[in-house]
C-alpha positions in Angstrom: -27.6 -24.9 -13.1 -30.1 -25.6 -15.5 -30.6 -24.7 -18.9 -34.3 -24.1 -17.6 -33.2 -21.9 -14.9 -30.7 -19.8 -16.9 -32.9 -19.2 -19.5 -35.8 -18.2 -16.9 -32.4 -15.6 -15.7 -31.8 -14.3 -19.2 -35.2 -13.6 -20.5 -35.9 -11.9 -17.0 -33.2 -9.8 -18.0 -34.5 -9.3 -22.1 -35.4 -6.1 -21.6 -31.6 -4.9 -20.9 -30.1 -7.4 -23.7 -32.8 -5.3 -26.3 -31.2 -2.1 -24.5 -27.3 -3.1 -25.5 -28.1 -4.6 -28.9 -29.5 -1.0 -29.8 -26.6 0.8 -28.6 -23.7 -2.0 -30.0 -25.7 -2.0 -33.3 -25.0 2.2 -33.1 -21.6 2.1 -31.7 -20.5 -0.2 -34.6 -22.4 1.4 -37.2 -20.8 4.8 -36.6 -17.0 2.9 -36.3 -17.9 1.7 -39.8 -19.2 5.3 -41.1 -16.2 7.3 -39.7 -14.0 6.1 -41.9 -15.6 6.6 -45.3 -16.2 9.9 -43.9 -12.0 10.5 -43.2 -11.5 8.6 -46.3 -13.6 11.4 -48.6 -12.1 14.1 -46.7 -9.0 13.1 -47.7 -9.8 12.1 -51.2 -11.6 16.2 -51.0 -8.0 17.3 -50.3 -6.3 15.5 -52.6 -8.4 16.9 -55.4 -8.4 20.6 -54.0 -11.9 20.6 -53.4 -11.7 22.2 -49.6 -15.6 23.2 -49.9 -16.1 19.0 -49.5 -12.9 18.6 -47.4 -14.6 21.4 -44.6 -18.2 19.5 -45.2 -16.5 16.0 -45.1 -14.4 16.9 -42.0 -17.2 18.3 -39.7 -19.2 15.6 -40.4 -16.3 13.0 -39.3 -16.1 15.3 -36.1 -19.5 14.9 -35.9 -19.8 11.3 -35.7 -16.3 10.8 -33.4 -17.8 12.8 -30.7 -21.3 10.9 -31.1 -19.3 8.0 -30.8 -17.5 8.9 -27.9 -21.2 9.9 -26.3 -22.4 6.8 -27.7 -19.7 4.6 -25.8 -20.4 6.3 -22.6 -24.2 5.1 -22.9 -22.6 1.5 -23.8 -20.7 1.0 -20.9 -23.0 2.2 -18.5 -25.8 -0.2 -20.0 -22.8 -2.7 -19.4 -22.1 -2.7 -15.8 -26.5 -2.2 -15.6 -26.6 -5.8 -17.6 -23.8 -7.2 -15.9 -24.8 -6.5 -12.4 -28.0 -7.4 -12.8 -27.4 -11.0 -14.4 -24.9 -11.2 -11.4 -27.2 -10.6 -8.8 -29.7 -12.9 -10.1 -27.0 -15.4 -10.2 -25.6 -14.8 -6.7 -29.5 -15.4 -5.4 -30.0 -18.9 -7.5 -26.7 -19.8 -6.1 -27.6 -19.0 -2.9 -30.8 -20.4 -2.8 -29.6 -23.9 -3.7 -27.1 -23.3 -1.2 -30.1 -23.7 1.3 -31.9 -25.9 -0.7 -28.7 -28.5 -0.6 -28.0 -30.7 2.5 -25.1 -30.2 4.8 -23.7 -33.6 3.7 -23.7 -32.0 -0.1 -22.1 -28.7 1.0 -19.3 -31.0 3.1 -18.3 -31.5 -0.1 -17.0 -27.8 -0.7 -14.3 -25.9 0.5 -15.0 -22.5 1.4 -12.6 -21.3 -0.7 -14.3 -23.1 -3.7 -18.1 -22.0 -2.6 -16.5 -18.4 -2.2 -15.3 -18.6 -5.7 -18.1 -20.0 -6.9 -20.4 -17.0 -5.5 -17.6 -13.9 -6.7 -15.8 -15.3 -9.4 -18.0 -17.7 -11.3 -20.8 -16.2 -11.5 -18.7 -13.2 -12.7 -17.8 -15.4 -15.0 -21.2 -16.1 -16.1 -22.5 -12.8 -16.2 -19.9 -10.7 -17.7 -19.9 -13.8 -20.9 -23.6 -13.2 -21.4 -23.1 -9.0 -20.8 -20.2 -9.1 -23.4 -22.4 -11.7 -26.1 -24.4 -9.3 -27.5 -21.6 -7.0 -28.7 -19.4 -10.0 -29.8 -22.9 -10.8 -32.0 -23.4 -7.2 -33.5 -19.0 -7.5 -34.3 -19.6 -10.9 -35.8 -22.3 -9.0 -38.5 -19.4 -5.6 -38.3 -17.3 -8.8 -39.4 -19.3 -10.0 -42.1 -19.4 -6.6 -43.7 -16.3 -5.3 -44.2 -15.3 -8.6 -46.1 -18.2 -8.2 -48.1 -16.9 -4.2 -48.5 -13.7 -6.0 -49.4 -14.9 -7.7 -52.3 -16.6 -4.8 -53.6 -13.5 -2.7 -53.7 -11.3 -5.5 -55.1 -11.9 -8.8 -55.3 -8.4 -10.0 -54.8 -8.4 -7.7 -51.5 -11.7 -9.2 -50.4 -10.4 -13.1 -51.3 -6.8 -12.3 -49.0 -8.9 -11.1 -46.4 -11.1 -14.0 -46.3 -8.4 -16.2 -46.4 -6.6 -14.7 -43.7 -9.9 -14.3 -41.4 -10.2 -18.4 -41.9 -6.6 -19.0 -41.1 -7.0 -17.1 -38.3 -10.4 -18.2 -37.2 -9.0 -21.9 -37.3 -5.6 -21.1 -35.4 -8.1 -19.9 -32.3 -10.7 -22.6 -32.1 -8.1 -25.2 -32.5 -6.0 -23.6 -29.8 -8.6 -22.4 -27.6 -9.5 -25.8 -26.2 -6.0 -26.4 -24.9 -6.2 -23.0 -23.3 -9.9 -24.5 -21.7 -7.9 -27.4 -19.9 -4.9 -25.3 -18.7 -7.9 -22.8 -16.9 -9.3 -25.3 -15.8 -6.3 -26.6 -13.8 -5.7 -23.0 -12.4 -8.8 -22.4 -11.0 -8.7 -25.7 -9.2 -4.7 -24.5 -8.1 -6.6 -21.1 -7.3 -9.0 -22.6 -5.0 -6.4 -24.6 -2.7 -4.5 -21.5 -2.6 -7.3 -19.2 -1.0 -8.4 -21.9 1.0 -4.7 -21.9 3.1 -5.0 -18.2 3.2 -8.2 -19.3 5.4 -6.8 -21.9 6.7 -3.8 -19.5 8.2 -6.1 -16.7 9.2 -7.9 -19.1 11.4 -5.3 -20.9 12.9 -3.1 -18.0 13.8 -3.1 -18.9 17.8 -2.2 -22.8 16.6 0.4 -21.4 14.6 1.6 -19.0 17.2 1.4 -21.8 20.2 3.5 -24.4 18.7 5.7 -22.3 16.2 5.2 -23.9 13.0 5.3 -20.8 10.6 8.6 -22.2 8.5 6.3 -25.0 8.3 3.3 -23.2 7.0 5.1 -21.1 4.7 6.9 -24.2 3.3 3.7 -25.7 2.2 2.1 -22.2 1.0 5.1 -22.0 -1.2 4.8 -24.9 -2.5 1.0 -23.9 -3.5 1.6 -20.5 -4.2 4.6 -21.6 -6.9 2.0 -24.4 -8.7 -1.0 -21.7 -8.8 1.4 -19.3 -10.4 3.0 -22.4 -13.0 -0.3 -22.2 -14.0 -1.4 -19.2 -14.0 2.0 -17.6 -16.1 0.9 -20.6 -18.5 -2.5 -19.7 -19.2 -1.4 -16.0 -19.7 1.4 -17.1 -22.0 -0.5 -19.3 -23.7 -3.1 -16.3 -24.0 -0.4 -13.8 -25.5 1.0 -16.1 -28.0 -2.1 -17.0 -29.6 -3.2 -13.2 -29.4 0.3 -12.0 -30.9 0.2 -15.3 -33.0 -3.2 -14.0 -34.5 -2.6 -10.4 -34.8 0.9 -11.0 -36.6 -1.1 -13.1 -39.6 -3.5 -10.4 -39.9 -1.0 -7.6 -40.2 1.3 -9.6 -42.6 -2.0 -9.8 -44.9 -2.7 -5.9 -43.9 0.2 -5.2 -45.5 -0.2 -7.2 -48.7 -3.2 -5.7 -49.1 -2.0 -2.5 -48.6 0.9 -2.9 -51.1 -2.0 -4.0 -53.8 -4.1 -1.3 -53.2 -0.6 0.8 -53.5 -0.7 -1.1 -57.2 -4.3 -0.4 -58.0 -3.8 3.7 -57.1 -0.7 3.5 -59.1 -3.0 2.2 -62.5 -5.5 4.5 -61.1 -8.5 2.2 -59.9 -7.9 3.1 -56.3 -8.1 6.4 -54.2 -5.7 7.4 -51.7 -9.0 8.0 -49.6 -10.1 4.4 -50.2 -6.4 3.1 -48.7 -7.1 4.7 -45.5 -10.6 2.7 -45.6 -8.4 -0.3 -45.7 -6.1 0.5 -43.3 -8.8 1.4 -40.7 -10.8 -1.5 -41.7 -8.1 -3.9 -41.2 -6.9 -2.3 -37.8 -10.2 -3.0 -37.0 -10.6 -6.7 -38.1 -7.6 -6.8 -35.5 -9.7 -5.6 -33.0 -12.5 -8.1 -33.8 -10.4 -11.0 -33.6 -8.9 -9.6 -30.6 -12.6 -9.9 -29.2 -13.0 -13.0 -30.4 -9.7 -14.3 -28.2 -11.6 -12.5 -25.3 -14.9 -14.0 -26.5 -13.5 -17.6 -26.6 -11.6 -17.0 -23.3 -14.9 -16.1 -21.8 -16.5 -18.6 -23.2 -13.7 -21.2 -21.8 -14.1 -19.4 -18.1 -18.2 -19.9 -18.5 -17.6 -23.8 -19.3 -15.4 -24.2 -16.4 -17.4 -22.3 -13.8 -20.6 -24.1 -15.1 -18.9 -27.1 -14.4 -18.1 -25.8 -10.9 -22.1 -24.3 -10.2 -23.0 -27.6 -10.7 -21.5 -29.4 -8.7 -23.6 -26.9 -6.2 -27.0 -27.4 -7.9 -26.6 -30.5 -8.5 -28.0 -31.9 -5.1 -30.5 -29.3 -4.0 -33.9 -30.2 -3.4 -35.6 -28.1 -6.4 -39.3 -29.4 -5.0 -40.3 -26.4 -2.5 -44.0 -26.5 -1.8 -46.1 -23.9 -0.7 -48.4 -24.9 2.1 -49.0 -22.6 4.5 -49.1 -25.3 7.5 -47.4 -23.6 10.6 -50.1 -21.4 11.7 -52.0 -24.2 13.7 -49.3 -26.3 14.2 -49.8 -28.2 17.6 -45.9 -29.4 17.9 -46.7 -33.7 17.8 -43.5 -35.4 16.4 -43.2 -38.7 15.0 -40.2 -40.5 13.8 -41.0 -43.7 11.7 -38.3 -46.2 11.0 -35.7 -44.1 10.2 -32.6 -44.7 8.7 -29.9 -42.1 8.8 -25.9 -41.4 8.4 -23.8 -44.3 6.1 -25.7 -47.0 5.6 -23.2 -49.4 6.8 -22.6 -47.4 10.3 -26.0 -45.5 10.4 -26.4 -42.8 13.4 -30.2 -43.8 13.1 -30.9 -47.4 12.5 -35.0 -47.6 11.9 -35.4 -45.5 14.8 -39.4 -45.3 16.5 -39.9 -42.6 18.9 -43.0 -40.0 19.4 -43.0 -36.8 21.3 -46.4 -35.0 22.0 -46.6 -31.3 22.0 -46.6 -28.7 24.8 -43.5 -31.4 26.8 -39.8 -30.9 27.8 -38.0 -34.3 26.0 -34.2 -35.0 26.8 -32.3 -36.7 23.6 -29.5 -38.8 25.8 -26.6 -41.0 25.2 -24.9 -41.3 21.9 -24.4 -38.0 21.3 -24.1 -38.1 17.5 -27.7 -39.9 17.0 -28.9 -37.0 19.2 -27.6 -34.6 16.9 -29.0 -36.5 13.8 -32.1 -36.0 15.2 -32.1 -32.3 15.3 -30.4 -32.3 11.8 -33.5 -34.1 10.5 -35.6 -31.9 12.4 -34.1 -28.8 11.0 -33.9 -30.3 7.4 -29.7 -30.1 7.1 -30.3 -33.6 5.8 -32.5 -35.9 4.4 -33.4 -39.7 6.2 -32.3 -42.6 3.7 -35.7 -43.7 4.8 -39.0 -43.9 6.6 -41.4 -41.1 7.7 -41.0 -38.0 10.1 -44.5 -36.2 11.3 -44.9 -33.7 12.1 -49.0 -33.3 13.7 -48.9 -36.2 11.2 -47.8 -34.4 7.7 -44.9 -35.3 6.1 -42.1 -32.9 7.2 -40.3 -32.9 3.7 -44.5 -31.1 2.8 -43.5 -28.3 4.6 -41.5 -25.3 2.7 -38.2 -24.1 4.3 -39.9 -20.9 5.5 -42.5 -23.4 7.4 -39.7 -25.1 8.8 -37.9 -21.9 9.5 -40.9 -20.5 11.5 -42.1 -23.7 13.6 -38.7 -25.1 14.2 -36.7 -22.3 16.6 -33.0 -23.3 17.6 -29.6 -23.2 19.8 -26.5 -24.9 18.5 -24.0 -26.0 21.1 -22.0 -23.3 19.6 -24.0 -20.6 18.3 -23.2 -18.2 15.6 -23.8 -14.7 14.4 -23.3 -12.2 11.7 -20.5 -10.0 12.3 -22.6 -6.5 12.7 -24.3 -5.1 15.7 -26.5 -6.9 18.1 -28.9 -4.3 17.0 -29.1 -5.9 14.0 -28.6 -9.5 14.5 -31.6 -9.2 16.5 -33.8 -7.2 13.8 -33.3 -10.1 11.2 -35.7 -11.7 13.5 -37.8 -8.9 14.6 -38.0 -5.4 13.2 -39.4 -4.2 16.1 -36.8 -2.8 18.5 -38.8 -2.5 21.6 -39.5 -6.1 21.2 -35.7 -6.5 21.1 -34.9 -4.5 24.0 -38.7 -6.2 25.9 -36.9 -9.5 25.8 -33.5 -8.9 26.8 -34.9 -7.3 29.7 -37.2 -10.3 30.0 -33.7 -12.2 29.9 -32.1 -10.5 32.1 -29.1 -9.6 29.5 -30.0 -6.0 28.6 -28.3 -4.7 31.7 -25.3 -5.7 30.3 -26.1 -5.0 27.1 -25.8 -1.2 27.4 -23.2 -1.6 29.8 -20.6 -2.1 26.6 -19.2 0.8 24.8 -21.2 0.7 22.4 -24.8 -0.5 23.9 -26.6 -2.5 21.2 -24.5 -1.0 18.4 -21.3 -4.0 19.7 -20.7 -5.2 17.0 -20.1 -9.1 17.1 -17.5 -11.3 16.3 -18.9 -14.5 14.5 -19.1 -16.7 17.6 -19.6 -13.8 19.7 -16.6 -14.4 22.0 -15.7 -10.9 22.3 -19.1 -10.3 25.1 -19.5 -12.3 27.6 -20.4 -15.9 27.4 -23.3 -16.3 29.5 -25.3 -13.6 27.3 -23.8 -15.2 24.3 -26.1 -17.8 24.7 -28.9 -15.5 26.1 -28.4 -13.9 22.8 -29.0 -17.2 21.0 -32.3 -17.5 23.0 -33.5 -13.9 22.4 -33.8 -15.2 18.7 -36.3 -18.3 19.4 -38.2 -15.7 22.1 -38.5 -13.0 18.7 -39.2 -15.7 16.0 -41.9 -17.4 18.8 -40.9 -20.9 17.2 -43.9 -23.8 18.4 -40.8 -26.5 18.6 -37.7 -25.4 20.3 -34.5 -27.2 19.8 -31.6 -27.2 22.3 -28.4 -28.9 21.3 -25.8 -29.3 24.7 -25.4 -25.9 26.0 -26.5 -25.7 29.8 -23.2 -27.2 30.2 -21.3 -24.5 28.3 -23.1 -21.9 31.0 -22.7 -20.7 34.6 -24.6 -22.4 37.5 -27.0 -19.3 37.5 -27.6 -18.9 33.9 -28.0 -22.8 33.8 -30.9 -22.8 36.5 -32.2 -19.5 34.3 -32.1 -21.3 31.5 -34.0 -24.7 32.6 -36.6 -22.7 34.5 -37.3 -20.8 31.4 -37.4 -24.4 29.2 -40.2 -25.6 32.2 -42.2 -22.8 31.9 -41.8 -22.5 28.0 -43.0 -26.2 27.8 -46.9 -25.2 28.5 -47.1 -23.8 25.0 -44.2 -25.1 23.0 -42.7 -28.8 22.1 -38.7 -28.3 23.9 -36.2 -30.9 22.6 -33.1 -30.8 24.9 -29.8 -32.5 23.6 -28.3 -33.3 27.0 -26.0 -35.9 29.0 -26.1 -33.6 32.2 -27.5 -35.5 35.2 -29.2 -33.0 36.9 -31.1 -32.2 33.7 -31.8 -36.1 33.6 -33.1 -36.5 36.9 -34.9 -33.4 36.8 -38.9 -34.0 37.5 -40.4 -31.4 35.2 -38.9 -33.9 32.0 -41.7 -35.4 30.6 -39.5 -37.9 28.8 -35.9 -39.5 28.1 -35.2 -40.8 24.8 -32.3 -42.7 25.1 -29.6 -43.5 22.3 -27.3 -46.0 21.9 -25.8 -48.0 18.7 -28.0 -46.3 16.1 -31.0 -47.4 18.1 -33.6 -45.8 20.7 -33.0 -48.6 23.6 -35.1 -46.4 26.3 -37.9 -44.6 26.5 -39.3 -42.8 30.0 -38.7 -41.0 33.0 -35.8 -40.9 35.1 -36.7 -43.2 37.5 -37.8 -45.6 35.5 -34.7 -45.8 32.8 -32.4 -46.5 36.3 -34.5 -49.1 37.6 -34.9 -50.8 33.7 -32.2 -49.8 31.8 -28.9 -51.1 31.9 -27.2 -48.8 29.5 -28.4 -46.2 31.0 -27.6 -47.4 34.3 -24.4 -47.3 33.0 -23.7 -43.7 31.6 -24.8 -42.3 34.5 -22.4 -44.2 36.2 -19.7 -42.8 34.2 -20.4 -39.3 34.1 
């Protein structure tokens, strides 16, 4: 994350920050006032006045229960800051998440992106929520040493000494506590991503009873996350107890000279209770400032850890709006793709004009690169792809969204109802229902329990698989993409739902640009393909109809030989 973009966050958020600097400066102001007011009342009683004691002690009740109202307002404008800075953390985070190729997000585990998205930007937020009290206790700070001096100067000199000593102890300290975080987070990580890793490998597990195994390891994980963990909190307490111990020892010789002064009769009992509650709370504000450096520590690291997210993403988002006449003409220039030294796409030339059926054939991974270029997962090392002959990286994400429609050999969902996995893409329910019917899949839609409230697994495996991957269509029919991208499914399907599927693709083709991922001879032989694009070795070694690939083509000659 940039600086740029998290100040752009924070001075969205100005008006809140304005809101709890008004309130801290209040709540800390009347924790300063209360107790001069205790200390008059009791120097009232101690000189028999009780007309100034009553006075003195309803204004002290007074201001406690203003405070207490006071602190209510606080905490709520808190969690209002707080959640607010997180959310527009969470969106920036996941906005680069899209904005980043799938090669960059190979890089995380999704037990690190997780944390990235709860914990770190928690982290984040709740240092920035929290600065702006810290920064009104730093001034609270500043006066009561000043207060200090005025009282007594050797008071005000032991207390400035001890505030330094103790000052120094935690900023020389704190950066060992920095490192020690630092290596529990990474330990915290690898232990919620075997947690994962067991949930989603229960049947393995089960099948080839391996659980001692497993648990060995998770031990073994679980015992160096907490070794790190018990030392960070150890290391924690001591400096806390380490702190708080200096200032009390110096509480107390400050109490025993005021206990002098009172004795020669420059001091009031009432102005020993000042000290007292003045110190206690000089406790409390280095206490904040162990939590304030500790916060600041957790910001560093998850910083560290955001960027390694933003990092790669593609900040340049442009805003023509170029899919409303798109025609569907595709054009690959010389592109290279994949590791340089074993590309997937080795200056690769092909052209496919719109309103056609095209089958992507043989090496299946160079196929697939296509349709990751296509779709923008990646980005070419180099060359050109058109599309109607603009650039494709000129298009925003939302073009591409909207002209580029979809299926994955293995499709997935969100786990809610197919009510609403259907409405992301149209919010019009009769469409919904209009083209299931149209897909013959709403029959068995309602047939379920629970109609179009199922709610669906992930990868949908709890319906059936056919509709599974009528379902997937249903969302290129609602988002009425121009290009439609079909990576190796008719295999995955029944005989009927196959021949459903292709006659639909044939029919489809008068109006839209279809791009079938396929090594399936029928589908290959097929007369309504206007063209095979043939892969092998990185390179396009064929181009052209069935026929002619078999009579020309050796390679292809030979897969189909072999299938």
């Amino acid at each position: 994350m940039s600086k740029e973009e998290n100040k752009k966050i924070l001075f969205s958020h100005k008006g809140k920050f304005i809101w709890k600097f008004i309130i801290s400066i209040i709540l800390n102001v009347l924790l300063l006032v209360i107790p001069i007011y205790y200390s008059n009342l009791i120097d009232a009683i101690t000189e028999t006045n009780f007309n100034n004691a009553y006075f003195f002690s309803i204004i002290f009740g007074i201001l406690t229960i203003s405070y207490r109202f006071i602190e209510y307002f606080n905490q709520k404008i808190y969690f209002w800051l707080y959640l607010s800075l997180y959310k527009s953390y969470m969106n920036l985070g996941i906005n680069k998440t899209f904005n980043n190729s799938l090669y960059s997000l190979s890089r995380f585990s999704l037990s690190e992106y997780s944390n990235i998205l709860s914990e770190d930007f928690e982290m984040i937020s709740d240092y920035y929520s929290t600065l702006v009290i810290r920064i009104v206790e730093i001034l609270e700070f500043i006066y009561i040493i000043i207060y200090f001096f005025f009282i007594n100067t050797l008071i005000g000199i032991i207390t400035l000494v001890s505030s330094m000593i103790v000052i120094f102890i935690l900023f020389y300290f704190n950066k060992f506590i920095s490192l020690v975080n630092t290596e529990r987070k990474i330990r915290n990580d690898k232990r919620i991503s075997l947690f994962q890793e067991i949930f989603l490998s229960v049947k393995t597990i089960k099948g080839f009873n391996i659980l001692k195994v497993i648990k060995k390891r998770l031990n073994t994980i679980v015992d160096d996350y907490i070794k790190w963990h018990t030392k960070l909190n150890m290391n924690r307490f001591n400096l806390r107890e380490t702190t708080l111990g200096i200032v009390d020892f110096f509480k107390i010789l400050s109490l025993i000279i005021g206990i002098k002064l009172i004795m020669d009769g420059n001091m009031t009992l009432g102005t020993i209770t000042i000290i007292y509650s003045y110190y206690t709370k000089l406790s409390e504000l280095f206490t904040s400032i162990i939590i304030l450096s500790e916060s600041l520590n957790n910001k560093k690291v998850s910083e560290i850890r955001v960027t390694k997210l933003f990092q790669y993403a593609n900040n340049h988002e442009v805003d023509q709006d170029n899919n409303n006449d798109v025609l569907g003409n595709i054009n690959f220039n010389n592109i290279l793709y994949g590791n340089k030294m074993s590309p997937l796409l080795n200056e690769v030339n092909f052209s496919i004009t719109k309103n056609s059926l095209t089958i992507l054939s043989g090496s299946t991974k160079s196929c697939e690169g296509i349709i990751d270029l296509l779709l923008r997962y990646n980005r070419e090392h180099s060359g050109k792809i058109l599309i109607d002959n603009i650039d494709i990286n000129d298009y925003s994400r939302e073009n591409i969204s909207n002209i580029m429609g979809f299926i994955m050999e293995y499709p997935t969902f969100f786990n809610t109802s197919i009510r609403d996995n259907l409405l992301i893409f149209d919010s019009n329910f009769e469409n919904i229902v209009n083209i299931c019917k149209e897909l013959e899949i709403d029959e068995y839609i309602m047939s379920l329990p629970n109609g179009y409230e199922t709610i669906l697994n992930s990868d949908a495996s709890n319906i059936n698989n056919d509709v599974r991957y009528l379902l997937a269509f249903a969302r290129i029919f609602l988002r009425k993409s121009k290009i439609i991208l079909i990576n190796n499914i008719l295999d995955h399907v029944s005989r009927p739902v196959h021949k459903q599927i292709f006659d639909m693709l044939i029919k489809l083709k008068n109006e839209h640009t279809i791009i079938v991922v396929s090594r399936n001879i029928d589908i290959l032989k097929n007369n309504n393909v206007d063209k095979i694009i043939f892969f092998a070795y990185g390179k396009v070694i064929g181009e052209g109809n069935h026929k002619d690939l078999i009579k020309n083509n050796q390679e292809y000659h030979k897969l189909l030989k072999k299938m």
